[in-house]
Backbone as CSV, one residue per row, in Angstrom:
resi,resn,N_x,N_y,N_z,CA_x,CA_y,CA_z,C_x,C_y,C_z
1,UNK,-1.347,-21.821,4.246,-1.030,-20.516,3.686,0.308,-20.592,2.957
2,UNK,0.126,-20.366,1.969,1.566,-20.361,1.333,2.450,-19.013,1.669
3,UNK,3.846,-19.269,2.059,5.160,-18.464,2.881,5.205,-17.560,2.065
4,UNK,4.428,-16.319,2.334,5.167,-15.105,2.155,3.902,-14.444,1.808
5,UNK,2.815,-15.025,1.567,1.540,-14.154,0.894,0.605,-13.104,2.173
6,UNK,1.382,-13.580,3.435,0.739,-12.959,4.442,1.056,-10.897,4.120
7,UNK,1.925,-11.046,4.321,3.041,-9.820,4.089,3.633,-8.838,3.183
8,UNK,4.044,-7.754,3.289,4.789,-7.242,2.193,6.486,-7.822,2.872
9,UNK,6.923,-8.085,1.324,8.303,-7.876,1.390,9.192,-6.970,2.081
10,UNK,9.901,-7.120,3.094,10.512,-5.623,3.443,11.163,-5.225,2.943
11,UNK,11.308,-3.839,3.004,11.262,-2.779,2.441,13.019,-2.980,1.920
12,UNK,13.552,-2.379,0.947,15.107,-3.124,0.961,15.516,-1.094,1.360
13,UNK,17.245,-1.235,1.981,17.283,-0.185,2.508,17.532,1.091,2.207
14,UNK,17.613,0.987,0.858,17.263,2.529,-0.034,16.010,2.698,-0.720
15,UNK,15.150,2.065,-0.092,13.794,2.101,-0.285,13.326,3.251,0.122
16,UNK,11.869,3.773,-0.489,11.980,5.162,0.207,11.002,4.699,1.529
17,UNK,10.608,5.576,2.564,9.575,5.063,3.286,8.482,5.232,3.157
18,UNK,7.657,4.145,4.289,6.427,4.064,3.492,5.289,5.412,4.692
19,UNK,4.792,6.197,3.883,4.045,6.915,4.578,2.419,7.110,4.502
20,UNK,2.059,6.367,4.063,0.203,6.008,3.629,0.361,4.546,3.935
21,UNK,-0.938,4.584,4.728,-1.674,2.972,4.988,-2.867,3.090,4.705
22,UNK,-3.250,2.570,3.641,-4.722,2.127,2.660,-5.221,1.129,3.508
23,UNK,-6.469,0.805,3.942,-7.258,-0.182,3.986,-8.187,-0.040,3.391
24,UNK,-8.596,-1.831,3.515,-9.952,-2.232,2.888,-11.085,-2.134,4.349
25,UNK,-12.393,-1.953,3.746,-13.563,-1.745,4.529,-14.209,-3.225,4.915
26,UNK,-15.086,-3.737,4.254,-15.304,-4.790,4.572,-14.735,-6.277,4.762
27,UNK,-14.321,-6.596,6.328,-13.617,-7.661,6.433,-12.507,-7.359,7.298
28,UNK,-12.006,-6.142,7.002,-11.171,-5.368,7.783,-11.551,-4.111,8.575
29,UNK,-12.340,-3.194,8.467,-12.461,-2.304,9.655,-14.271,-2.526,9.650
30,UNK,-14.323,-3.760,9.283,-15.487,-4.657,10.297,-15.559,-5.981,10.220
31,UNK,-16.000,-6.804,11.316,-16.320,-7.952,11.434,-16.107,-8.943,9.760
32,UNK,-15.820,-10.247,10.158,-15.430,-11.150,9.169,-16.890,-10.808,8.387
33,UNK,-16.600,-11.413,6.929,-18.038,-11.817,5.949,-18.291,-13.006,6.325
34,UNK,-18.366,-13.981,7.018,-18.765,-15.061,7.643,-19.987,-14.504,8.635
35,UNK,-20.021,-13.899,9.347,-20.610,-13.617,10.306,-21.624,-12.570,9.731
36,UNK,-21.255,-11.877,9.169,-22.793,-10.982,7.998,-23.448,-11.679,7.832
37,UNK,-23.418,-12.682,7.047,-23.814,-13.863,6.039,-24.569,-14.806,7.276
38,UNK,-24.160,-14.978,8.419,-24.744,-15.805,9.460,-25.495,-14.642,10.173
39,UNK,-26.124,-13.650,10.426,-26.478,-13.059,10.996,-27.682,-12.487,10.139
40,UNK,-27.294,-12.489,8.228,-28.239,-12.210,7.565,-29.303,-13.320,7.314
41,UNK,-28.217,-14.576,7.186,-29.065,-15.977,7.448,-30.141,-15.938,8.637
42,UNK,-30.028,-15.798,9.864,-30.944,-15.741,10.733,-32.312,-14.757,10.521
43,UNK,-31.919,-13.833,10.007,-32.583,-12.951,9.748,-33.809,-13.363,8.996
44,UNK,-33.603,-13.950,7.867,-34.061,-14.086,7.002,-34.644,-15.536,6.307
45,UNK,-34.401,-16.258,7.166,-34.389,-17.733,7.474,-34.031,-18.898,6.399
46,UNK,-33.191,-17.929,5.360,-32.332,-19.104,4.153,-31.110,-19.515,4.738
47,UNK,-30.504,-20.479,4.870,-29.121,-21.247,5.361,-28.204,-20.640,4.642
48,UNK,-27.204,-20.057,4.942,-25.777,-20.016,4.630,-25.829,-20.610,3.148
49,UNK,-25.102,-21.943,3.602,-25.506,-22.723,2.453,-26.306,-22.309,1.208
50,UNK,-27.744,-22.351,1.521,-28.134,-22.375,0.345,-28.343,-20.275,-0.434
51,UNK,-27.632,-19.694,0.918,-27.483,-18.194,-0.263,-26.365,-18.803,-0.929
52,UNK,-24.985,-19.288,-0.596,-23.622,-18.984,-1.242,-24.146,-20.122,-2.301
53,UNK,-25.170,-21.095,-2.783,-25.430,-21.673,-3.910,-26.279,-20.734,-4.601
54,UNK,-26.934,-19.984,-4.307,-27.750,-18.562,-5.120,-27.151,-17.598,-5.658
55,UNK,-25.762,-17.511,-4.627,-25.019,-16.325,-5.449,-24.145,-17.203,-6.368
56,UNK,-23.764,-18.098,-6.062,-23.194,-19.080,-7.273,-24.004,-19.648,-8.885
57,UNK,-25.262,-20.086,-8.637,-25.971,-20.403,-9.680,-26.170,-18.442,-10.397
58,UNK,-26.651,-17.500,-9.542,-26.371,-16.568,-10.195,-25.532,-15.785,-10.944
59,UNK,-24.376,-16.517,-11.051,-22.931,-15.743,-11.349,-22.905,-16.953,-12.741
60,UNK,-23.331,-18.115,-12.533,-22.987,-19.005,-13.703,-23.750,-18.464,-14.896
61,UNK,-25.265,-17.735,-14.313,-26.237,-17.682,-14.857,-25.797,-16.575,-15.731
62,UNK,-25.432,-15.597,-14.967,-25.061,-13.909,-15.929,-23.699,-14.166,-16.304
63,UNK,-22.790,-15.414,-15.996,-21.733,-14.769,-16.144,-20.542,-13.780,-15.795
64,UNK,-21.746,-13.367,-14.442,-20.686,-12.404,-13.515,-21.570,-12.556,-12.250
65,UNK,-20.414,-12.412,-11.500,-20.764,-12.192,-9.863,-22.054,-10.957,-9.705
66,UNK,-23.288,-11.213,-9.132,-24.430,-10.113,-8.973,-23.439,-9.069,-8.101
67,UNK,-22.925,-9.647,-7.051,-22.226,-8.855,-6.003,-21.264,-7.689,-6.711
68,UNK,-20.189,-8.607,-7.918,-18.989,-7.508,-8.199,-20.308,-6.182,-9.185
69,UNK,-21.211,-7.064,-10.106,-21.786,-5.701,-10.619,-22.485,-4.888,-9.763
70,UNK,-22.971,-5.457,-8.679,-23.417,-4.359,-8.031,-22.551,-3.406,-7.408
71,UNK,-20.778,-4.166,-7.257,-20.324,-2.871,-6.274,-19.833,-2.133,-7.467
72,UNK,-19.857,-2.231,-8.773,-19.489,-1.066,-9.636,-20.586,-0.161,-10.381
73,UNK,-21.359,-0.359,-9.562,-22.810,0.341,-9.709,-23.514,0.111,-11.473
74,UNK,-22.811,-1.016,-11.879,-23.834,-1.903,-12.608,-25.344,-2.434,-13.098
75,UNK,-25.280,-2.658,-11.396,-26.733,-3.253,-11.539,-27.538,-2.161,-10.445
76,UNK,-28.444,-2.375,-9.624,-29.126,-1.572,-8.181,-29.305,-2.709,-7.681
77,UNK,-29.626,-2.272,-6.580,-29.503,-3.562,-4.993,-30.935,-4.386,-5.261
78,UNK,-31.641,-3.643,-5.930,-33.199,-4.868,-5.883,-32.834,-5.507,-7.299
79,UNK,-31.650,-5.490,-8.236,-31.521,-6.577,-9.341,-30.648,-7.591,-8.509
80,UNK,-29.575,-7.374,-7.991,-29.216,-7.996,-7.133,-29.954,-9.151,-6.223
81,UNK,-31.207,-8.435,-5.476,-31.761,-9.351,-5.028,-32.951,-10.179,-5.443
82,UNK,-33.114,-9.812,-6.810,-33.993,-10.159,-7.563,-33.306,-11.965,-8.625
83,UNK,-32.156,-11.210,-8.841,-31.022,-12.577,-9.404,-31.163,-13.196,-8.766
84,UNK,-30.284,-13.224,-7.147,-29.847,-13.881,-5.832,-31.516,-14.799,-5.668
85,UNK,-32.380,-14.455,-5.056,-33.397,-15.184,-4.585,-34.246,-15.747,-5.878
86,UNK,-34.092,-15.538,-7.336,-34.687,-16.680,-7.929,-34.214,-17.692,-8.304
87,UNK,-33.255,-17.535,-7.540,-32.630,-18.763,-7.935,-32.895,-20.163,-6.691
88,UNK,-33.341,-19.323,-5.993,-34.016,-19.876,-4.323,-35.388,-20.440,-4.535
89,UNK,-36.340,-19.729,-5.784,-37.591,-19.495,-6.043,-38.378,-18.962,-4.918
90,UNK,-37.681,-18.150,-4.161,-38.188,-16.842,-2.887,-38.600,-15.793,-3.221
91,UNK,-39.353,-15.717,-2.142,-40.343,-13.938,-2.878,-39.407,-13.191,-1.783
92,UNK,-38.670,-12.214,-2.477,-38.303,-11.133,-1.854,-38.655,-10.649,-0.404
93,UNK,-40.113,-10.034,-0.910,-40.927,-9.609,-0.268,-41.093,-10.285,1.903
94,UNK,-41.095,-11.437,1.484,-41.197,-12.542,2.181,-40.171,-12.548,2.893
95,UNK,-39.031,-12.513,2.331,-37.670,-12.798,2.808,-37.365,-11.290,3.770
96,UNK,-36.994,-10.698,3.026,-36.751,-9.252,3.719,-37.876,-8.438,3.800
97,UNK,-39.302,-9.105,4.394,-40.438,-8.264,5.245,-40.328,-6.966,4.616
98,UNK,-40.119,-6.609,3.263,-40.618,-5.261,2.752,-39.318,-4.073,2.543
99,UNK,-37.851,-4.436,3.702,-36.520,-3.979,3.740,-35.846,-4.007,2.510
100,UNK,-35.352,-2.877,2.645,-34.125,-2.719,1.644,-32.849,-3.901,1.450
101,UNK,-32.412,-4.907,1.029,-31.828,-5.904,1.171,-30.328,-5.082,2.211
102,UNK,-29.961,-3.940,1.899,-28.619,-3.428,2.508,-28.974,-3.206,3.663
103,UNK,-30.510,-2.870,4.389,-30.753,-2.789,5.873,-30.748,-3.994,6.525
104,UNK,-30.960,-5.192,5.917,-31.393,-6.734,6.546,-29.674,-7.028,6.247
105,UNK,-28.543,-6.713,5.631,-27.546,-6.934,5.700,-27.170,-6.293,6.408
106,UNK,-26.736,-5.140,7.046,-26.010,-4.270,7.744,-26.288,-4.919,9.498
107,UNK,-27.565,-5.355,9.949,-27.299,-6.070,10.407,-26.745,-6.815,11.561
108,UNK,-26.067,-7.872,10.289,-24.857,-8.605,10.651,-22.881,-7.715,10.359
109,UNK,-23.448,-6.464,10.506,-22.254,-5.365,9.970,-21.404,-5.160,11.230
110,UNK,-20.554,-5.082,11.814,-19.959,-4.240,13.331,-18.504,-3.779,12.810
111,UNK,-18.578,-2.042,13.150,-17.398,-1.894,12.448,-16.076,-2.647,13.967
112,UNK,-15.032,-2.556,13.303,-13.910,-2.615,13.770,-12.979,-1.687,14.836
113,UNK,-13.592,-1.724,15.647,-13.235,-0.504,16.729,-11.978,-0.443,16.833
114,UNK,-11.160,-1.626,17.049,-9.648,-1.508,17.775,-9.000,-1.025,16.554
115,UNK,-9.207,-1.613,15.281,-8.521,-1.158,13.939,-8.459,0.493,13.721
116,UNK,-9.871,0.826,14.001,-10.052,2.135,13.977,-9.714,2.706,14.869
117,UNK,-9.423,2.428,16.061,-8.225,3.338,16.770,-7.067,3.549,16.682
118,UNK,-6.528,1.974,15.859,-5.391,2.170,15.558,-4.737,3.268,14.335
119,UNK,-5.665,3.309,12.903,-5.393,4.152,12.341,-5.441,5.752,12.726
120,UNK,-6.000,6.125,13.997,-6.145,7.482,14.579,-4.446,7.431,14.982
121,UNK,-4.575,6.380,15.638,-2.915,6.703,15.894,-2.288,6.483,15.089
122,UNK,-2.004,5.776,13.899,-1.030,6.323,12.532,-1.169,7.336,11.786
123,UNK,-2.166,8.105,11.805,-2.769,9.321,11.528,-1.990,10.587,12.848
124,UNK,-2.001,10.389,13.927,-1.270,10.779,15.019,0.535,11.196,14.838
125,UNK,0.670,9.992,14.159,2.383,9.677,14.386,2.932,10.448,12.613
126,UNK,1.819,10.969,12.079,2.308,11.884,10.874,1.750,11.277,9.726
127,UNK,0.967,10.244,9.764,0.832,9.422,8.185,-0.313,9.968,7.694
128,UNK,-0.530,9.216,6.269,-1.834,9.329,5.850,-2.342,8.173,5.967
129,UNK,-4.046,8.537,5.834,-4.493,6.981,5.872,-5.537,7.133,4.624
130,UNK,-5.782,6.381,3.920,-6.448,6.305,2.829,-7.908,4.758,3.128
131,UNK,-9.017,5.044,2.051,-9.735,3.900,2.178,-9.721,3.560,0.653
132,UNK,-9.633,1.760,0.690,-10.053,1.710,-0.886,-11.047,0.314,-0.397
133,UNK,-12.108,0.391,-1.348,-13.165,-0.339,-0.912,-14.189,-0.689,-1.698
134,UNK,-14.203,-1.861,-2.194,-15.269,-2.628,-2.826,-16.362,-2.086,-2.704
135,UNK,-17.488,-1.569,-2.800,-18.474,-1.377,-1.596,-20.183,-0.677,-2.820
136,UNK,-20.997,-0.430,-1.924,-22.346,-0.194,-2.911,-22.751,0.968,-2.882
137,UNK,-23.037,1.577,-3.742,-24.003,2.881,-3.986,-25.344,2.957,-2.793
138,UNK,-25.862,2.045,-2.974,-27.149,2.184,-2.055,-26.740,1.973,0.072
139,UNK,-25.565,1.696,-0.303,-24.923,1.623,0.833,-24.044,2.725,1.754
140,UNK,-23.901,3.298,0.832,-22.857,4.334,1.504,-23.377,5.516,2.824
141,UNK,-24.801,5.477,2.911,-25.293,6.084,4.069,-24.556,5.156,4.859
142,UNK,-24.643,3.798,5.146,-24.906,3.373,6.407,-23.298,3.223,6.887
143,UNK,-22.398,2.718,5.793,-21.149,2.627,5.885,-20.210,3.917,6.451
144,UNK,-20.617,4.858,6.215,-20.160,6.211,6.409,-20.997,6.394,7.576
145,UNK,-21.770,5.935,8.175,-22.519,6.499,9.475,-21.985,5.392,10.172
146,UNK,-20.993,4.537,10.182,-20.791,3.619,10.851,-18.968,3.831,11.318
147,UNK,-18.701,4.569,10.841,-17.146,5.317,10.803,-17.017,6.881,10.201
148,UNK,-15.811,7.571,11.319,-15.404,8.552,11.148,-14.540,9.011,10.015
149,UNK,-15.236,8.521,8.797,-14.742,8.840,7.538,-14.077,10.572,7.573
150,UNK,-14.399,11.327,7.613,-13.685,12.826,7.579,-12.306,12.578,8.464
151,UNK,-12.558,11.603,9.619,-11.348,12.103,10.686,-10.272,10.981,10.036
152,UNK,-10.748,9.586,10.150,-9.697,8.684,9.248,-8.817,8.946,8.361
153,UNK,-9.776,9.263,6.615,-9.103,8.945,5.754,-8.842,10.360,4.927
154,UNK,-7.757,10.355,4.060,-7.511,11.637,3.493,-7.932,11.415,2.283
155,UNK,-8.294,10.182,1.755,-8.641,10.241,0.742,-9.860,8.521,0.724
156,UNK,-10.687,8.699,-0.079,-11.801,7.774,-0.328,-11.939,7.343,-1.874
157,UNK,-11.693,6.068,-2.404,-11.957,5.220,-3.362,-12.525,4.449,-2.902
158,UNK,-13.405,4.236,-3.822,-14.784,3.464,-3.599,-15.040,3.155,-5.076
159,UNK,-15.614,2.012,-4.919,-15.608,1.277,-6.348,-17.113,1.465,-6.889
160,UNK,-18.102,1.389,-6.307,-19.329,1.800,-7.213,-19.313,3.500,-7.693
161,UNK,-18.574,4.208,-7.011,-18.526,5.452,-7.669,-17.218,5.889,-8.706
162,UNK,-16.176,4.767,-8.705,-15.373,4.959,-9.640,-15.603,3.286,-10.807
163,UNK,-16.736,2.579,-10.704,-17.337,2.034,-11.997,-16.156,0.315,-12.340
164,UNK,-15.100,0.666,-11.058,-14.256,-0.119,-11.411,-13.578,-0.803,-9.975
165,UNK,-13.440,-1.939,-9.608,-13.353,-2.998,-8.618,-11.826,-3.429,-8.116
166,UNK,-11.891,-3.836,-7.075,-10.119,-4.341,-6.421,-10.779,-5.667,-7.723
167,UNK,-9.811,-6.853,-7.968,-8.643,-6.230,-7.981,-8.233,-5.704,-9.639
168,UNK,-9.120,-5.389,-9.689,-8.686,-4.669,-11.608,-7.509,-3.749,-10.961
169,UNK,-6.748,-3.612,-12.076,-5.412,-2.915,-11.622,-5.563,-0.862,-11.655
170,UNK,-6.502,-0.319,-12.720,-7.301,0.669,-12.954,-7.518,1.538,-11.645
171,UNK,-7.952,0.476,-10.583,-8.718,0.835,-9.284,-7.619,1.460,-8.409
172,UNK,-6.205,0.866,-8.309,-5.037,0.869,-7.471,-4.478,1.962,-8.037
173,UNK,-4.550,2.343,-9.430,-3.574,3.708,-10.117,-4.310,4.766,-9.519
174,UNK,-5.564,4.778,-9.849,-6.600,5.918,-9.322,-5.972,6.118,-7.643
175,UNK,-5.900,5.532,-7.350,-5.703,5.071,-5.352,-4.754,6.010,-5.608
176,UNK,-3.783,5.962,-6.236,-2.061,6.549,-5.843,-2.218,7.748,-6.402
177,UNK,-2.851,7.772,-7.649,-3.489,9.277,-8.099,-3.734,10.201,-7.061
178,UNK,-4.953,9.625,-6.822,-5.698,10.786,-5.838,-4.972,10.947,-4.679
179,UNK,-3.777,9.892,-3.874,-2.656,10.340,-3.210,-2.147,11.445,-3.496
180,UNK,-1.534,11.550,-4.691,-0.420,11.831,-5.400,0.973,11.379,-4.896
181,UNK,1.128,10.008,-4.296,1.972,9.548,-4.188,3.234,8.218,-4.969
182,UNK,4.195,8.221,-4.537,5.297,6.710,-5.246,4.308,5.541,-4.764
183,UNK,4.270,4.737,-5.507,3.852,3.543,-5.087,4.326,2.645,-3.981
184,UNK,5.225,3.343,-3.807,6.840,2.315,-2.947,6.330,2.974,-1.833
185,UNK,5.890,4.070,-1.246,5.587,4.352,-0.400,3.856,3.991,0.368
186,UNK,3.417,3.157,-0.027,1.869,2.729,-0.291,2.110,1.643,0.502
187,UNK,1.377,1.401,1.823,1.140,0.349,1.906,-0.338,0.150,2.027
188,UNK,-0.654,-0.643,1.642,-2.255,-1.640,1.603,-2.580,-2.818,2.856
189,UNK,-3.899,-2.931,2.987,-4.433,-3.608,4.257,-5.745,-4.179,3.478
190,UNK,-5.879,-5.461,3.485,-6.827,-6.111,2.734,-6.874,-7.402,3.036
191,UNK,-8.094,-8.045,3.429,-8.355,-9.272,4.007,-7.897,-10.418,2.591
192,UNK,-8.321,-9.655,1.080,-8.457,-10.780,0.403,-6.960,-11.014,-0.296
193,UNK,-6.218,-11.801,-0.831,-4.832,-11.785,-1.168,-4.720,-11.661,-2.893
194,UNK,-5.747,-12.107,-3.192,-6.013,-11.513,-4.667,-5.822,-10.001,-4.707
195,UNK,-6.409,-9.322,-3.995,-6.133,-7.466,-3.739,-5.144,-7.418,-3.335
196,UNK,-4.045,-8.396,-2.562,-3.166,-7.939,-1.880,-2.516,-7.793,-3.005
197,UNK,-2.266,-8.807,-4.065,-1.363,-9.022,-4.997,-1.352,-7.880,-5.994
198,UNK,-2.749,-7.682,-6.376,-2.669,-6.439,-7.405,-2.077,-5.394,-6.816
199,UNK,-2.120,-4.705,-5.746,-1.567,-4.041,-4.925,0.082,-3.923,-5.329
200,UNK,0.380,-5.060,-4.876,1.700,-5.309,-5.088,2.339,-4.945,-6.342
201,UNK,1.421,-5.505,-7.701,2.166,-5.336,-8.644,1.878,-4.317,-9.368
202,UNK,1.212,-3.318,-8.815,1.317,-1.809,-8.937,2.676,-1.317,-8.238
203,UNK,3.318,-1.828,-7.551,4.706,-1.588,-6.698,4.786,-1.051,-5.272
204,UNK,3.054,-1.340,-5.087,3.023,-1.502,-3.152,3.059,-1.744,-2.329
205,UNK,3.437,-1.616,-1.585,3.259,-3.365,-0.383,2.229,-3.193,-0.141
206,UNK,1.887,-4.755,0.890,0.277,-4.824,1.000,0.621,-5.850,1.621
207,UNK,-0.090,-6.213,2.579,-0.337,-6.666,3.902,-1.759,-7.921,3.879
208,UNK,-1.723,-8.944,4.073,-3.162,-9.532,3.915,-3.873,-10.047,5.556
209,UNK,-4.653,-8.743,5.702,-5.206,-8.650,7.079,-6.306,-10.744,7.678
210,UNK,-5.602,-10.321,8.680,-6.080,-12.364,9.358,-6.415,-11.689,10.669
211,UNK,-6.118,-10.882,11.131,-7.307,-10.542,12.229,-6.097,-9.123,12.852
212,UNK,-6.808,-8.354,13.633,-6.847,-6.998,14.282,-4.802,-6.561,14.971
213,UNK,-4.892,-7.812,15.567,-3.384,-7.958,16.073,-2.567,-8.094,15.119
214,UNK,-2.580,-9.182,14.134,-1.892,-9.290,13.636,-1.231,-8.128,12.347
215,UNK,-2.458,-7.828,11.789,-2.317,-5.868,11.256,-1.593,-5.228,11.930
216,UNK,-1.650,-5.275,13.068,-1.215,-3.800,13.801,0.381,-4.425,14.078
217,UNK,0.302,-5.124,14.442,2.319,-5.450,14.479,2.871,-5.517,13.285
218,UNK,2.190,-5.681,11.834,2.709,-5.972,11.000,3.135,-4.868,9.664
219,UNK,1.937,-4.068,10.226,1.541,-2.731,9.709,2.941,-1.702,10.190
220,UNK,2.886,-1.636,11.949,3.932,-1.299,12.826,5.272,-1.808,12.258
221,UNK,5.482,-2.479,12.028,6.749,-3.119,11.585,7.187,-2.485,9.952
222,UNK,6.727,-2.589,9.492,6.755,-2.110,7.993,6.745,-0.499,7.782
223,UNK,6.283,-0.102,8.762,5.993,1.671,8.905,7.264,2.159,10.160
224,UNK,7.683,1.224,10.260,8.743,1.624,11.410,8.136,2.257,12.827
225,UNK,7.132,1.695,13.421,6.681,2.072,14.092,6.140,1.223,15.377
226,UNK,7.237,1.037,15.902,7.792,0.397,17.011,6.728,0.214,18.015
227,UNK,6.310,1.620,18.712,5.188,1.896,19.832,3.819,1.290,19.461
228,UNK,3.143,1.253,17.865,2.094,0.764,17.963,2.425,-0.756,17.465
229,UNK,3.342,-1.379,17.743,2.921,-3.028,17.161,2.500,-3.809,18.877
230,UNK,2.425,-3.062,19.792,1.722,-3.681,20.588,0.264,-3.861,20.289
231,UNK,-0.414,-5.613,21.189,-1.660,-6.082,20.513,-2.676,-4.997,21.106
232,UNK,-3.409,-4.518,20.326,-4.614,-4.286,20.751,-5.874,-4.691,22.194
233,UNK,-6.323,-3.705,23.098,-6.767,-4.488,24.161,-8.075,-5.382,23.959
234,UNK,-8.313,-4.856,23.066,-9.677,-5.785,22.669,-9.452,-7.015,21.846
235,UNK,-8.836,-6.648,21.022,-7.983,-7.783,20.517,-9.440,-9.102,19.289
236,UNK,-10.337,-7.800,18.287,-10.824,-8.050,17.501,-10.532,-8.709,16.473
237,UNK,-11.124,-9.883,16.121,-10.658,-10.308,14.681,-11.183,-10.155,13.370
């Protein structure tokens, strides 16, 4: 890991403080994408392996990731899986027994319990909490039935309904928009460090989530918030 990409910079001391904590959804207030991907594998009886060469030959093929157009509501989930598996020469049909490809994914989905308690309690101690999130149109039943979206977040960006993706920089202005907050006061929670960075150079800090504990002390630390950087009892990664 290269020194310093874990983290935001702290804060220098006429900084203003930071009072919003943004997270990301998938990866962070659920289970790794390793374990989707192995759980959808079983499912469905293609190897690991040979999906992440399907979504690869598919991305060479169009030129773009099936995945990023689908989360900007681009494409629909059966072009998606229509790209993805011919490149397998798989019948759909076959593969996902007649399912919606987002039900045979979900799955391998488990939200993030300890995370999500933790933001009740930064939500508790006076903050806001915001979501910004890659994520799919044909998905949003299950994602939203899988978390207390009303009680969490004060505000929701979502990238297939705003047409535009982490880490385009577009996505992060909208974020602070619909805050109506300084950027300096923003902090971000995001597994991938490419997002962390855009983040950043919108003028936010941002945090690059490595598992459940390590968020929460680090998050705690940066928010001045002493009482919650203790680890989590479950202690999820």
């Amino acid at each position: 890991m290269t020194p310093g990409t874990r983290t935001a910079t702290a804060a220098l001391p006429d900084a203003p403080p930071i009072t919003t904590l943004v997270c990301d959804y998938g990866g962070v207030l659920t289970n790794p994408l390793a374990e989707t991907f192995a759980v959808f594998s079983d499912s469905t009886g293609i190897p690991v392996e040979d999906l992440q060469v399907a979504f690869g030959r598919a991305t060479r093929r169009y030129g773009v990731s099936p995945m990023a157009e689908l989360e900007i509501g681009a494409i629909r989930e059966d072009e998606l899986v229509r790209r993805v598996l011919s490149e397998l020469d798989t019948d759909p049909g076959d593969v996902l027994r007649g399912l919606p490809f987002g039900e045979v994914w979900f799955r391998g989905r488990r939200t993030n319990e300890d995370l999500t308690a933790f933001l009740r309690t930064v939500r508790a101690a006076g903050h806001r909490v915001g979501l910004l999130t890659n994520n799919v149109r044909e998905w949003e039943p299950r994602w939203r039935a899988a978390l207390p979206v009303a009680e969490l977040f004060d505000t929701v960006v979502d990238s297939s309904r705003e047409g535009v993706r982490k880490p385009d920089p577009e996505i992060y202005r909208r974020l602070v928009a619909r805050l109506d907050a300084v950027p300096a006061t923003v902090l971000f929670l995001d597994d991938l460090e490419e997002n962390c960075a855009a983040a950043r150079a919108q003028g936010m800090h941002a945090i690059r989530f490595d598992s459940t504990d390590q968020a929460v002390r680090d998050v705690g630390r940066l928010m001045d918030l002493p009482a919650l950087t203790e680890e989590p009892s479950g202690g999820t990664s």
